[in-house]
SEZA-351550 format. One record per residue (C-alpha): residue in one letter; x, y, z. Coordinates in steps of 0.25 Angstrom, whole numbers, plus 5000, padded with zeros to 4 digits. Last residue first. Layout:
N
AXYZ ...
END
This chain:
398
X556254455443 X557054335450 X556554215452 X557354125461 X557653965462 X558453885472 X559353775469 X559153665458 X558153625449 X558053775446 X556453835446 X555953875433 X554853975428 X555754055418 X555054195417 X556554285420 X557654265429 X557754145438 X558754165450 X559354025453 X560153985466 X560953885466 X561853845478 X563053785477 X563853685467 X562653675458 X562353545452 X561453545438 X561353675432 X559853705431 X559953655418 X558453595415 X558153705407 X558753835410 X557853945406 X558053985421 X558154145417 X559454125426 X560254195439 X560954085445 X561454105458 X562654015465 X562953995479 X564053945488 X564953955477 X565853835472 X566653865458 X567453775452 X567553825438 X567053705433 X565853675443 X565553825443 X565553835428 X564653685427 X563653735436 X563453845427 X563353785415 X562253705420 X561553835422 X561253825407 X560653935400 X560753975384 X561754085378 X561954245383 X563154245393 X564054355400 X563654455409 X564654545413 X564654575428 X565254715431 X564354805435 X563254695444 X564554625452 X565154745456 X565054705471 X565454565468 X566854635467 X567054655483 X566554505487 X567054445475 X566654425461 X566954325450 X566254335435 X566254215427 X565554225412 X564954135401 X564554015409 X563953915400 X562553895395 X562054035400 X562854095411 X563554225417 X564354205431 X564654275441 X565354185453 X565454285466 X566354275476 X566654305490 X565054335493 X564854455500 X563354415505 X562654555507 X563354635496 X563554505488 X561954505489 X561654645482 X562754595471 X561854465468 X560554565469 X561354665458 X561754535449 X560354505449 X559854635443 X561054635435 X560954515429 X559154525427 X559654675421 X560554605411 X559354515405 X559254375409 X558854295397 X559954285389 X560754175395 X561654255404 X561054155416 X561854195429 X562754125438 X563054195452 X564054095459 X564254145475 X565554115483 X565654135498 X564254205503 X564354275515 X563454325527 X563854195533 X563454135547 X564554085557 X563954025570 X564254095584 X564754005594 X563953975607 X564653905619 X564053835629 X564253695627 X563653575620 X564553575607 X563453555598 X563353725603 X564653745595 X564453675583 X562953745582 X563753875581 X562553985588 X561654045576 X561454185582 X562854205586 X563354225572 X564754245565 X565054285551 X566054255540 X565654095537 X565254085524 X564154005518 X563154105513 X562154015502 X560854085512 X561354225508 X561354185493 X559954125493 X559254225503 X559854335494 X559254265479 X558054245487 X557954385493 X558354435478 X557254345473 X556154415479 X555154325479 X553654365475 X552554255478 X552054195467 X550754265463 X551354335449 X552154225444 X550854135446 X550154235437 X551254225426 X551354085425 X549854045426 X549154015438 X548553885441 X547953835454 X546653815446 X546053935453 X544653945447 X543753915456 X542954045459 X543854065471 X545153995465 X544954115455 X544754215465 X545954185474 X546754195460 X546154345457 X546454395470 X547754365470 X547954405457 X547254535462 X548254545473 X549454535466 X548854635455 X548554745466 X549854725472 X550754735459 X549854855456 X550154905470 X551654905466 X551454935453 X550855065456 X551855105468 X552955085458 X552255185449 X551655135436 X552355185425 X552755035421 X551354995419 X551055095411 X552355045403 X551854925401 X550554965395 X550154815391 X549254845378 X547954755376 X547254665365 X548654605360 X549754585348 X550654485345 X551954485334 X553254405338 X554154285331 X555354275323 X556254195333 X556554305341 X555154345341 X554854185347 X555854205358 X555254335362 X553754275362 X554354155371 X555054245380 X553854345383 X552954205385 X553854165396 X554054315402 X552354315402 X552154205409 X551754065403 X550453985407 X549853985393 X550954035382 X550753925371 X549353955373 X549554085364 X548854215364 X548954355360 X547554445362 X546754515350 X546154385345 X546054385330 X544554415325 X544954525317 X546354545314 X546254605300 X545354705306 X544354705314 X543854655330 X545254585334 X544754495345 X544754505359 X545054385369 X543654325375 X543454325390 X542354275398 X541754165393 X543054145382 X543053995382 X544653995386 X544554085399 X545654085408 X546354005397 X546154125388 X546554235399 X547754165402 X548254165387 X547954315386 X548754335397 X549954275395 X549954315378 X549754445382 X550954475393 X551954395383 X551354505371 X551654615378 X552954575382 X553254535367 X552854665362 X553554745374 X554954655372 X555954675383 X555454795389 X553954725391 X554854595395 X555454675407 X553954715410 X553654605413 X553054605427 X552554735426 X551654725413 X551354595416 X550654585430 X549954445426 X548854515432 X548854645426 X549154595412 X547854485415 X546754595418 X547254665405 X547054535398 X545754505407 X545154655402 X545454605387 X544754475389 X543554545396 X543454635384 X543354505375 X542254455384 X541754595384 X541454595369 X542554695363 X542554795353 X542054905363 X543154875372 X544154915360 X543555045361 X543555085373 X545055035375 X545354985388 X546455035398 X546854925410 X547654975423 X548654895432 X549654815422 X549854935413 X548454895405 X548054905391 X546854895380 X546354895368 X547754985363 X547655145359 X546555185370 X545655255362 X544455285373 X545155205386 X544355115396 X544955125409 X545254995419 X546055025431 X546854935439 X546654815445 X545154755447 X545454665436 X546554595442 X545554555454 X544754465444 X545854425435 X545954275442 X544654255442 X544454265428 X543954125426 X542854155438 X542454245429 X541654375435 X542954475435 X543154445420 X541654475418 X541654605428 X542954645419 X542054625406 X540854695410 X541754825416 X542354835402 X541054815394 X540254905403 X541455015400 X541454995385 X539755005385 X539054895381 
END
């Protein structure tokens, strides 16, 4: 059998499996090109696969099909756009998060091997060693999660991992934004279509792993929240409005109509935000730019600014004209472990009062989430912790 037959005979049987329901509109994304010498078994940017002729020729089409599923599954899960920022952080261990997810998913999707068999080295020293990174330890976990435990365990002396494939990052950065824009509808759709299909031939369990789940929830734009949040906290009093007519006024029972005094200002505002480790100077900044977007709108008299981890380490103060060079002159301070209790406790002993506060955290907190706020909370979650605060209102920000 020929190396194309063997290609088309492996996707048809992927595309035939109820148990590969799921991947069955991911496989019609893209292109798919068998290369004469290509210098890796195989690769995809995220939208187009590249197989070597020769390594096809090695394989049974059961093993060919597991190889085509893990190209399938980089495309689904989105990867190669979604973390990129762990691609710049670390590529080996990036790499090897993306692997140990998808290889993972694609074993329990089929433990007994009817349809799919992972590869196995076919000479030298490794011969007869799978080709693909697993570990069940992993199971159900996204790929920042399984990046954070692989980074802690190098630290620690740890590392090495190898894979079938090669994740072309960079292709898939040099897409245009058009391209990624329709790739991020193709996909979308194709997941979509791919979960339909699976509670059509029976296969939905209503179960979908981490990273998949990620990928169907609805996308909400945190800075509309983060917005919503502050402008709805407005309790001063410095406008006038006829639309709402002074309920005092008509309980009265006569004829006048006073207008009711609305807000477009927030008094006293407490950012607080998590210098722990974990959020990088460009997640501060990125905030911090929003917060100052909002001070345009809102004009909040004061700003509390303050830098955390167990204790606060640094209180900046900003008014309505200096709140303005909030982003350039902030100096972060901070870099232990995380308790938002402490916080609390600062604005308890300092006697602060805001009308709201914001917390921006990785929200690897535990079970402190503070205990009693004086206001308001708000917390912007940063990074892959999948939590919601016992208390106050909850954001992702990506």
């Amino acid at each position: 059998m020929n190396e194309e037959r063997k290609l088309k005979l492996a996707k048809i049987n992927l595309m035939r499996s109820p148990k590969f329901a799921l991947l069955s509109g991911i496989l019609m994304v893209g292109k798919t090109k068998l290369v004469d010498n290509l210098p890796v078994p195989a690769r995809t940017n995220g939208r187009d696969e590249e197989y070597d002729r020769a390594f096809i020729a090695e394989l049974n089409v059961n093993e060919l099909a597991f190889v085509i599923a893990h190209e399938g599954a980089h495309k689904m899960y989105r990867q190669l756009t979604t973390w990129r920022k762990l691609y710049e952080e670390d590529k080996n261990l990036a790499n090897m998060a993306c692997d140990y997810v998808v290889n993972q998913m694609l074993i329990d999707t089929d433990p007994q091997n009817s349809v799919i068999t992972m590869p196995t080295y076919k000479k030298g020293p490794m011969r007869g060693q799978p080709m693909g990174l697993v570990d069940p330890r992993f199971r159900g976990m996204n790929t920042k999660q399984v990046f954070d435990i692989l980074k802690k365990e190098q630290q620690e002396g740890g590392g090495g991992g190898g894979g079938v494939d090669e994740h072309d990052w960079d292709g898939a950065q040099d897409m245009t934004e058009e391209e990624k824009e329709q790739l991020a509808k193709d996909v979308d759709q194709a997941i979509r279509q791919g979960v339909a299909e699976q509670k059509r031939v029976g296969k939905g369990n209503g179960h979908l792993d981490r990273e998949l789940k990620d990928l169907l929830e609805p996308k909400v734009d945190w800075r509309e929240v983060l917005r919503d949040f502050v402008k709805s906290i407005c309790s001063g009093r410095d406008k006038s409005s006829w639309r709402k007519p002074n309920r005092r006024f008509l309980a009265l029972g006569t004829d006048t109509y006073m207008p009711s005094l609305i807000s477009e200002q927030v008094g006293h505002m407490v950012i607080a935000i998590d210098t722990s480790g974990s959020i990088g100077g460009d997640d501060i900044r990125d905030f911090l730019t929003e917060v100052k977007g909002i001070a345009d709108e809102v004009k909040p008299k004061q700003v509390d600014l303050l830098y955390w981890d167990t204790q606060v380490a640094s209180h900046e103060q900003y008014n309505e004209s200096s709140v303005a060079s909030i982003v350039t002159s902030t100096k972060p301070r901070g870099g232990g472990g995380t308790a938002p209790s402490c916080i609390t406790k600062y604005l308890s002993n300092k006697v602060i009062k805001p009308e709201c506060v914001v917390v921006l955290t990785d929200g690897y907190v535990g079970d402190d989430w503070g205990g009693s706020w004086p206001a308001p909370v708000l917390w912007a979650i940063v990074g892959g912790a999948d939590v919601v605060a016992t208390t106050g209102k909850t954001i992702r920000v990506q």
